[in-house]
C-alpha positions in Angstrom: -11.2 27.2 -24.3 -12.9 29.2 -26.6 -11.7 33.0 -28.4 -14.3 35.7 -29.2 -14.7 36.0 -32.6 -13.4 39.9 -32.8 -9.5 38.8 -33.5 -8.5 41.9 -36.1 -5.6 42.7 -36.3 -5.7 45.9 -34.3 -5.9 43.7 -31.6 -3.9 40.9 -32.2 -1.1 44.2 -32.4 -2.2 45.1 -28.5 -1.7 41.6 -27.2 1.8 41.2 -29.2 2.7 44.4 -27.3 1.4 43.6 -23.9 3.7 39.9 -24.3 6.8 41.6 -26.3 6.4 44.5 -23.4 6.2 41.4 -20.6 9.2 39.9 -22.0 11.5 42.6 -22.0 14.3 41.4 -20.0 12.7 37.8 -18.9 15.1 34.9 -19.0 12.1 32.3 -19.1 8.9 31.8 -20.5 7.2 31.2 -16.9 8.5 35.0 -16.0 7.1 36.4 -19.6 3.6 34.9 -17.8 4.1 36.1 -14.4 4.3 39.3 -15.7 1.4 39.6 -18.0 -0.4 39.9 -14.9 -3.6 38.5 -16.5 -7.1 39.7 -14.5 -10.5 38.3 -14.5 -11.4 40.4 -17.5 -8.7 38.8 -19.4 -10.5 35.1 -19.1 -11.4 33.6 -22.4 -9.8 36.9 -24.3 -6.9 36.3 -26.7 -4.4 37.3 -24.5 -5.2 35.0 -22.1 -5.2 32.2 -25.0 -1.9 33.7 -25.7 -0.7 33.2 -22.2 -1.5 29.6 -22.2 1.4 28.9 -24.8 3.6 30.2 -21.9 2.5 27.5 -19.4 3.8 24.3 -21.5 6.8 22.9 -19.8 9.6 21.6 -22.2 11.1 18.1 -22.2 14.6 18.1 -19.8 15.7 14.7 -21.2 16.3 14.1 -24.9 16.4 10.3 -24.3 12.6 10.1 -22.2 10.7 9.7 -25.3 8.5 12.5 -24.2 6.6 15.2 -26.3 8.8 17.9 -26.1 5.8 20.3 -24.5 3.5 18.9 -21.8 0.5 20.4 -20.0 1.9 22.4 -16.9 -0.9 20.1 -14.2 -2.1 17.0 -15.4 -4.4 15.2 -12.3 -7.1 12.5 -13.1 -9.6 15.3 -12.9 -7.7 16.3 -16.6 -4.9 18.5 -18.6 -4.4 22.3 -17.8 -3.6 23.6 -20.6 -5.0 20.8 -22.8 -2.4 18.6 -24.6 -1.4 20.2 -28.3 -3.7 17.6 -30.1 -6.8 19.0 -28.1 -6.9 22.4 -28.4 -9.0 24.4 -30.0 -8.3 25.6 -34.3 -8.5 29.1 -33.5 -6.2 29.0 -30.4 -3.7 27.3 -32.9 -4.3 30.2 -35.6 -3.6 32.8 -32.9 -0.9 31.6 -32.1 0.5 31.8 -36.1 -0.6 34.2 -36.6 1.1 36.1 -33.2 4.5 34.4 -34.0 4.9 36.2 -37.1 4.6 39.6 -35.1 6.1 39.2 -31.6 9.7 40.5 -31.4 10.7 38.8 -28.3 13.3 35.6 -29.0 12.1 33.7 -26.3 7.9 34.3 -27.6 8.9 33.8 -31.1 10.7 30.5 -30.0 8.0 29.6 -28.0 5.4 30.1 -30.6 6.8 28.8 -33.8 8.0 25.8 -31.9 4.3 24.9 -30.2 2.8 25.3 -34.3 5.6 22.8 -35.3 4.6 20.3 -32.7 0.9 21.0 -33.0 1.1 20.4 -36.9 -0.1 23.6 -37.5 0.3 25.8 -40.6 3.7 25.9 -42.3 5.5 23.5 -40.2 8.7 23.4 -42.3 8.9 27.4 -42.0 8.1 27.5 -37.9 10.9 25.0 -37.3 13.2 27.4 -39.1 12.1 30.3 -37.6 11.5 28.3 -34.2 15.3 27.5 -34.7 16.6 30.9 -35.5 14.9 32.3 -32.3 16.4 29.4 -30.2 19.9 30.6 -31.6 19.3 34.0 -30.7 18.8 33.2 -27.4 21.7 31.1 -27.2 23.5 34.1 -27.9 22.6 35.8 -24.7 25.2 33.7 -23.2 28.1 35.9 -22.3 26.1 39.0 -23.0 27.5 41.0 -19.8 24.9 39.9 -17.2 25.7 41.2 -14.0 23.7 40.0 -11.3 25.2 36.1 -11.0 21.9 34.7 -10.3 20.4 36.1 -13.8 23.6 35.2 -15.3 23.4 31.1 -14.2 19.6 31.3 -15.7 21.1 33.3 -18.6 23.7 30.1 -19.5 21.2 27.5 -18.5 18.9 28.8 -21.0 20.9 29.1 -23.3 22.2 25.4 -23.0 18.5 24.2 -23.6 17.8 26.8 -26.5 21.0 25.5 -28.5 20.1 21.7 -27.7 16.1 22.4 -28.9 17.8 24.1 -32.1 19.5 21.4 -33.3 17.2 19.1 -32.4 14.7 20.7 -34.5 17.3 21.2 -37.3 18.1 17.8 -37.4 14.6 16.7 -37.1 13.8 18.8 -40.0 16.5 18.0 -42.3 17.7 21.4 -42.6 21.4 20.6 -42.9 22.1 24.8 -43.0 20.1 25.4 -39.5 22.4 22.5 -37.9 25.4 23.6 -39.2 24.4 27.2 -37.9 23.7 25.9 -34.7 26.6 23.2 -34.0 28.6 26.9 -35.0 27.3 28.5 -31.9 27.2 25.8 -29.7 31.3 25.6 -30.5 31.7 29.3 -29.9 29.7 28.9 -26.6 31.5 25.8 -25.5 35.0 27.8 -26.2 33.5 30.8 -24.7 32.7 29.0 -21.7 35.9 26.8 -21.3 37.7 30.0 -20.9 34.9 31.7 -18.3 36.4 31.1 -14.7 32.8 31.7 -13.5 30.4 29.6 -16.0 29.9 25.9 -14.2 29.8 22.2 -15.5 26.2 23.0 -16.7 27.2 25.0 -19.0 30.5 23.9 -20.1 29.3 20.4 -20.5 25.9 21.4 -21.5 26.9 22.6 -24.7 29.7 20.1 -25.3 27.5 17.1 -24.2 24.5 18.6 -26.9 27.6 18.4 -29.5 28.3 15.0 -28.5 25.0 13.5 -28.9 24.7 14.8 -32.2 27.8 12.5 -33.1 28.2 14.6 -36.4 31.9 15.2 -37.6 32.7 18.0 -35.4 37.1 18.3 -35.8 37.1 21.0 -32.9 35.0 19.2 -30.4 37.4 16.0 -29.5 39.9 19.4 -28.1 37.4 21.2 -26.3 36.0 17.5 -24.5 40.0 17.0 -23.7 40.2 20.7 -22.0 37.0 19.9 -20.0 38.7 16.9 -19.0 41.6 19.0 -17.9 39.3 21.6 -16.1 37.8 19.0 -14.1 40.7 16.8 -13.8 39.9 16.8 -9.8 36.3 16.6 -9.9 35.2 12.6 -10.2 31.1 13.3 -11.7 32.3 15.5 -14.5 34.9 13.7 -15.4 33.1 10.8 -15.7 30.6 12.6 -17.7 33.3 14.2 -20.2 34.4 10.7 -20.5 31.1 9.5 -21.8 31.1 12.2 -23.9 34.5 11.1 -25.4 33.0 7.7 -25.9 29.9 8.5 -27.7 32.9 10.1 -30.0 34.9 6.8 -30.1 32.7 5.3 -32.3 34.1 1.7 -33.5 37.6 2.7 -32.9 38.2 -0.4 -30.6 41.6 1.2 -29.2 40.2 4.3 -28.0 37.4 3.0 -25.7 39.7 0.6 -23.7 41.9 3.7 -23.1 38.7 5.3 -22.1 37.6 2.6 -20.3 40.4 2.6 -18.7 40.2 5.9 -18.2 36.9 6.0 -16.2 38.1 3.2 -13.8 41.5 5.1 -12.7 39.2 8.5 -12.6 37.4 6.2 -9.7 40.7 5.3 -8.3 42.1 9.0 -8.5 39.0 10.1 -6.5 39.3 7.5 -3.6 42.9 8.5 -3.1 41.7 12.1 -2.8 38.8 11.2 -0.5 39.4 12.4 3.0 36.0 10.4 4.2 37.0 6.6 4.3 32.9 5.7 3.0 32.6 8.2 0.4 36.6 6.2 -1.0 34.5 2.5 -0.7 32.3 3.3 -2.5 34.5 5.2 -4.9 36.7 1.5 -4.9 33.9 -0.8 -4.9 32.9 1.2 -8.2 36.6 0.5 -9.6 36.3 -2.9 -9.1 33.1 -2.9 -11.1 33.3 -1.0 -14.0 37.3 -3.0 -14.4 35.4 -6.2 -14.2 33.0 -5.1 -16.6 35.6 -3.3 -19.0 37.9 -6.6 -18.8 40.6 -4.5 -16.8 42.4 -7.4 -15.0 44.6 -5.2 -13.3 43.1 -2.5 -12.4 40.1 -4.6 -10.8 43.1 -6.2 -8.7 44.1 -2.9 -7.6 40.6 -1.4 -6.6 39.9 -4.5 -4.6 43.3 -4.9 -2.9 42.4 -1.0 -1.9 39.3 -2.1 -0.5 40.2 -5.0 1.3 42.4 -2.4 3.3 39.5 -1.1 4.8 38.5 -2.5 8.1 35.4 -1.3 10.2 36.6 1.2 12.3 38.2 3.2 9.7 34.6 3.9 8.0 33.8 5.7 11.4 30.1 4.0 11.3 28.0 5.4 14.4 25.0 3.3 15.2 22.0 5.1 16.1 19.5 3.9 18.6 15.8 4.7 18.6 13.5 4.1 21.1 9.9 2.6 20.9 8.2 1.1 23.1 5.2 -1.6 23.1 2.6 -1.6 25.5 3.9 -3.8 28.4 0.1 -5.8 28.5 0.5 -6.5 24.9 4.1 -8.0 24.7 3.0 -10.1 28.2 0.1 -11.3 27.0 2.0 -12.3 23.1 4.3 -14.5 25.3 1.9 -16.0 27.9 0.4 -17.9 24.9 3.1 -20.1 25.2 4.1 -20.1 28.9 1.1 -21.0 30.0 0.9 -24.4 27.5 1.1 -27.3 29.5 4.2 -29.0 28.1 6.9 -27.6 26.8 6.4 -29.7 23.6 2.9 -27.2 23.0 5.3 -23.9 23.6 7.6 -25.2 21.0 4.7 -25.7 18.7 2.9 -22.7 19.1 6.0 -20.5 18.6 6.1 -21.6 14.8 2.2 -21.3 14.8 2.0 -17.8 15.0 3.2 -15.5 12.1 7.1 -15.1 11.5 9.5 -12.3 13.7 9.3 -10.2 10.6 5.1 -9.7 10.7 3.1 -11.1 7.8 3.8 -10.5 4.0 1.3 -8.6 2.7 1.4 -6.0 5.6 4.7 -6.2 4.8 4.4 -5.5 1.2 2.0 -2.7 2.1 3.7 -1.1 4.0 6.7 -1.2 0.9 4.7 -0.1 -1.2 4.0 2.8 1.0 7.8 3.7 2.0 8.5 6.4 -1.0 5.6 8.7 0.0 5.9 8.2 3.7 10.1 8.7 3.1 10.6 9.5 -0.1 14.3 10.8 0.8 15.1 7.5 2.3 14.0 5.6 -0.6 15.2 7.8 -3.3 19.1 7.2 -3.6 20.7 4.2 -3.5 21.9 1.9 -0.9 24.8 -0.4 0.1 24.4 -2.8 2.6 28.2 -3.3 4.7 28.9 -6.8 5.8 31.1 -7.7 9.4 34.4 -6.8 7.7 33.0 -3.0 6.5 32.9 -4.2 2.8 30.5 -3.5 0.4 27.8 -6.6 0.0 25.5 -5.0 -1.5 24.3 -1.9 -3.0 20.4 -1.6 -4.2 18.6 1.2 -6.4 17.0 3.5 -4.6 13.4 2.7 -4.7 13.3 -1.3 -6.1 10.3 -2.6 -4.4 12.4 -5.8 -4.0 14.7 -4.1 -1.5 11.9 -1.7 0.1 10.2 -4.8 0.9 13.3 -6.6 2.6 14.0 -3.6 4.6 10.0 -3.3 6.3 11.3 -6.7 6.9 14.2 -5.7 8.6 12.7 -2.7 10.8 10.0 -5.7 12.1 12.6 -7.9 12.7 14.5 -5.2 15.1 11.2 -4.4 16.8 9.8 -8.1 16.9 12.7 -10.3 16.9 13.5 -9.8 20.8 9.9 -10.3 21.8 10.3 -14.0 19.9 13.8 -14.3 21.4 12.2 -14.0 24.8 9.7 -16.4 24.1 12.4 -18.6 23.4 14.2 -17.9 26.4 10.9 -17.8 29.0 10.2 -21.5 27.4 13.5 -22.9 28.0 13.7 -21.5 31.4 10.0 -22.8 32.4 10.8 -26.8 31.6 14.5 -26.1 32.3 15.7 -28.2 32.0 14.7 -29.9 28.9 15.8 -33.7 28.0 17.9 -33.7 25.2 16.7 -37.1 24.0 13.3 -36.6 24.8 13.8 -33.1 22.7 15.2 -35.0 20.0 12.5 -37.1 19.7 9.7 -34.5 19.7 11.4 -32.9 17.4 12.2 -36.0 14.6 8.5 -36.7 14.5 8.0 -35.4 10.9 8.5 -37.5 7.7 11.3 -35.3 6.7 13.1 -35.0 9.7 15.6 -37.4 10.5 17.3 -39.1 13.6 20.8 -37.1 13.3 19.5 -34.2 12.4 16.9 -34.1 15.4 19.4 -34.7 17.4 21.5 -32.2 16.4 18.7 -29.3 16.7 18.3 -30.8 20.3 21.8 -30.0 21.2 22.0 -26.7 18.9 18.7 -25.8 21.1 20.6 -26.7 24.6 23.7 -24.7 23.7 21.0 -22.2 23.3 19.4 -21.9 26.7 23.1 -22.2 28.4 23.9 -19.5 26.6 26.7 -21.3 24.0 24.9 -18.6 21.1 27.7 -19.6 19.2 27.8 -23.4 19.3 23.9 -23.4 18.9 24.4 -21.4 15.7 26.9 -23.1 14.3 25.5 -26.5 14.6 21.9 -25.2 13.7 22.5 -23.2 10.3 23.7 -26.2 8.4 21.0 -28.0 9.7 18.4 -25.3 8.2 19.8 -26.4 4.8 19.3 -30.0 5.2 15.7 -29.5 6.4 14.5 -27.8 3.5 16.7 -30.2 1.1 14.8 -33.1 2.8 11.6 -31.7 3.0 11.8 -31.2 -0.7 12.9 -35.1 -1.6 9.9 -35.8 0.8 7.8 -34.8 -1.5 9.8 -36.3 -4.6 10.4 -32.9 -6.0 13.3 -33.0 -8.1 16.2 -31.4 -6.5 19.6 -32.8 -7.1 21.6 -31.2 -10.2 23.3 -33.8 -12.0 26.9 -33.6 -12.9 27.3 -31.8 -16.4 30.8 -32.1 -17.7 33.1 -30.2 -15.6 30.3 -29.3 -13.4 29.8 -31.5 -10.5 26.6 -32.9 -9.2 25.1 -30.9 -6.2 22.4 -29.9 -4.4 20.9 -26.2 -4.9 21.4 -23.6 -2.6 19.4 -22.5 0.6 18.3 -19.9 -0.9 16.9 -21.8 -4.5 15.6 -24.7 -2.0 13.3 -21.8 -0.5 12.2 -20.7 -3.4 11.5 -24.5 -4.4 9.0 -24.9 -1.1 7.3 -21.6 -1.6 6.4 -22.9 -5.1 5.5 -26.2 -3.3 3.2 -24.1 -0.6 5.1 -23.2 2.1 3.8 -20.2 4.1 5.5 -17.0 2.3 6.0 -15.1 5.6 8.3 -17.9 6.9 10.0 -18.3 3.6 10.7 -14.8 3.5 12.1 -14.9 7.5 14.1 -17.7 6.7 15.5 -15.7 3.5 16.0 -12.6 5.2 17.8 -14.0 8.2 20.4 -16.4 6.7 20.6 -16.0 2.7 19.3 -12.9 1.0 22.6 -10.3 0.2 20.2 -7.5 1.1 19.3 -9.0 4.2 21.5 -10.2 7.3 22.7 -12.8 4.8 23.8 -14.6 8.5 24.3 -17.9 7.2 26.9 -16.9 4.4 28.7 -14.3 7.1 28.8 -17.2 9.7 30.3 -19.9 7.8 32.6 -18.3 5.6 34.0 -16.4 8.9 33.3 -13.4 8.8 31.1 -13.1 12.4 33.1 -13.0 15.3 30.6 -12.8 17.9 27.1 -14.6 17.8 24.6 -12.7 19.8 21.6 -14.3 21.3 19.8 -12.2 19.3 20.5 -13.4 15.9 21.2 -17.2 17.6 17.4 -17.3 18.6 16.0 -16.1 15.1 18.3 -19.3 13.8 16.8 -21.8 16.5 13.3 -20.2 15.8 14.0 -20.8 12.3 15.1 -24.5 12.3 11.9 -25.3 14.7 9.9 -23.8 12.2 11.0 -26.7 9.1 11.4 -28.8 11.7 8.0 -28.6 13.6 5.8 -25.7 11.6 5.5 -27.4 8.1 2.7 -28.8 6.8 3.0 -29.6 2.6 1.2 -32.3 0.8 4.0 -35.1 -0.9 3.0 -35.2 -4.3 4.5 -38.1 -6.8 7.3 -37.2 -9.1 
């Protein structure tokens, strides 16, 4: 970016007028630019270097970190317009010089500010005049706009001119500017407390600017209770006063546990209101959080005896089918490879040979990793995963890869899982029936295997193909456990927790014992199935559900992804024993 070198001032006064005239009645900087109208001709000119301090886009929140300007397009290709620190002296000097002479608030804001952050000339004297302009446009709030859309833009504005004020005042150490400025923002904040039409923006826009300045403001711990009043029915901005108040509290102990307090029965309050029995879980499952977190005994007993009021049908839940369908040749021809085996024992085999009913993991984590783009809405906001009763197990951020990956997982497991199931079924019907000592034998041939628990997959696997989902289940999913707990103290890995005081000795988890073999080398897809299917809370967590009750009906669907599982430790394993 380059100027040409004629920059008197005779000129320097047409370009002021052109912007000033531009600016006349614009609320933001982007509409002082749209109306410059800028032509060809105007290309490397001093009005169009003058126009680029319009097309910087100011910081939204104090707490990023960020440069308070930033380049409007920033691609690998570069910056447009450059960052501060890159542009060129005498587009800096225009743009002092220009400051001192435009009449506009919002181009004198602009420009003084951009000089203070660029380091350029007087720095101490564009803050205070960068300040001054910023209060002036503060004080368009409540200036009589009529049309409500230029009113709203009005407010907004001058919400972020007050909060850039005193950030610059405070930055600057000019104790006069912030006292100026914490002044208006009180005015404004009153002003708007009594304006039936100005919205929580602006209300707590000014009083949360206030609050985050956490100077001794006597007025301000009123004004926060009447926005408390004023939005006494509305759960997000009373939530939001409230952390106002508590950035207030300080040290004073007594206060934020009454505030504390105070944000757990807001939650309360709101699911009592709730007409929509989800929208009140969630509301509850919140309570029960924040009370356990707060140390509010009483009140986390109350939100959870709420919640446990709930049942399934009251959360009106609709499930949604959609269709897709796989070529018929390609499903055949996935379960003839283990049809046409000879024995039955080579269709057992080959079913754990092939990858898991969830796919392989790195398509799988591709395919994660690819989820925000392809559905960015569906990965955006959080979600909460309900178990059999219709209470919250759950809840993920939106977008944690950890989760994104677990539900691909899912998705394949709805489209692959009954193609598996009926390999299952096919095999069991082909070599009906099976011997269940012969089974048991075939399938204790592994080190880590044993006699009773062979013989209990046989039977688990017999209830299976006459149709006893829920016997074969129950019998099979403890079984899971001890395979991979055996499997382990076959290869002398050290696994049992001794007892430690009150603690009693025990064996780890299922879902620690997975983690254990995947270190050890076991095939991550199948750890992953395995985890998915019976232990992670994000997943169907089946195991957990089934044995502490909460399943009252075992499908054949989710019964088959258990047997398929077990034959998997049981027959699909291969790790080398190493020595302890």
């Amino acid at each position: 970016m380059t100027l040409p070198p004629s920059n008197d001032d005779t000129s320097i006064d047409e370009i002021v007028d052109r912007v000033d005239a531009a600016a006349t009645g614009a609320v933001e900087v982007v509409d002082i630019q749209r109306r410059l109208m800028l032509t060809s001709e105007d290309r490397g000119s001093p009005i169009a270097a003058l126009a680029t301090a319009l097309l910087y886009i100011e910081r939204r929140d104090p707490a990023s970190g960020e440069e308070y300007f930033r380049p409007w397009i920033v691609t690998s290709e570069g910056r447009d317009p450059p960052l501060l620190s890159e542009l060129p002296q005498e587009v800096l000097a225009l743009w002092d010089k220009c400051s001192t002479r435009v009449r506009s608030p919002a181009m004198r804001a602009r420009l003084h500010d951009l000089c203070f952050e660029a380091g350029y000339g007087q720095v101490g004297a564009h803050a205070r005049a960068a300040v001054h302009a910023y209060v002036e446009l503060g004080d368009q709030y409540g200036s009589g706009v009529a049309d409500e859309m230029n009113r709203i833009l009005v407010s907004l504005a001058a919400v972020r001119s007050l909060e850039r004020a005193l950030e610059l005042a405070r930055r600057t150490n000019q104790q006069d500017l912030a006292e100026l400025t914490i002044e208006r923002l009180l005015d404004h904040a009153r002003m708007a407390l009594q304006d039936g039409n100005a919205g929580p923006g602006v209300v707590l826009g000014f009083l949360g600017t206030l609050a985050e300045d956490r100077s001794d403001i006597p007025d301000l711990d009123d004004l926060l209770r009447s926005a408390r009043t004023r939005y006494s029915d509305d759960l997000w901005h009373t939530r939001t006063t409230i952390e106002m108040q508590l950035k207030r509290s300080g040290q004073d102990a007594a206060a934020r546990s009454r505030l504390h307090r105070e944000i757990v029965q807001s939650l309360l309050d709101a699911a009592a209101r709730e007409p929509v029995a989800m929208n009140a879980v969630i509301h509850l499952q919140d309570a029960a959080q924040f009370a356990q977190n707060f140390g509010l005994t009483d009140l986390s007993g109350e939100a959870i005896s709420r919640l446990q009021r709930f049942s399934i049908e009251d959360l009106g839940l609709v499930r949604r089918a959609v269709g897709l369908s796989l070529p018929k040749e390609l499903v055949e021809g996935f379960l003839e490879q283990f049809t046409a085996q000879e024995t039955w024992q080579g269709a057992f085999r080959g079913l754990v040979a092939v990858d898991p009913p969830i796919g392989n993991v790195e398509q799988n984590r591709a395919q994660a990793a690819e989820l925000p783009e392809i559905a960015p809405l569906s990965t955006l906001f959080p979600s909460t995963r309900l178990g059999p009763d219709g209470l919250p197990r759950f809840t993920s951020a939106g977008g944690d890869p950890a989760h994104l990956m677990v539900k691909v997982e899912l998705q394949r497991l709805q489209l692959l899982g009954p193609i598996y199931i009926e390999a299952l079924r096919r095999i069991g019907a082909k070599w009906h029936p099976i011997d269940e000592g012969a089974l048991a034998v075939f399938l204790g041939q592994a080190n880590h295997v044993s006699q009773p628990v062979a013989a209990a997959l046989s039977r688990a696997v017999g209830r299976f193909f006459s149709d006893d989902y829920e016997g074969a289940a129950y019998l099979c999913v403890p079984k899971i456990e001890r395979l991979a707990r055996d499997l382990l103290l076959s290869m002398n890995a050290p696994v049992f927790r001794v007892a430690h005081g009150p603690v009693a000795g025990q064996y780890p988890g299922l879902g620690a014992l997975l983690g254990m073999l995947l270190d050890r080398g076991l095939d991550e897809s199948w750890a992953r199935f395995i985890d998915t299917l019976l232990t992670r809370q994000d997943g169907l967590n089946f195991r957990n559900e089934l044995l502490h009750g909460s399943i009252d009906e075992v499908s054949q669907g989710v019964a088959g992804l258990v047997m398929i599982a077990a034959l998997y430790l049981a027959l699909g394993v291969h790790l080398v024993q190493t020595s302890p």
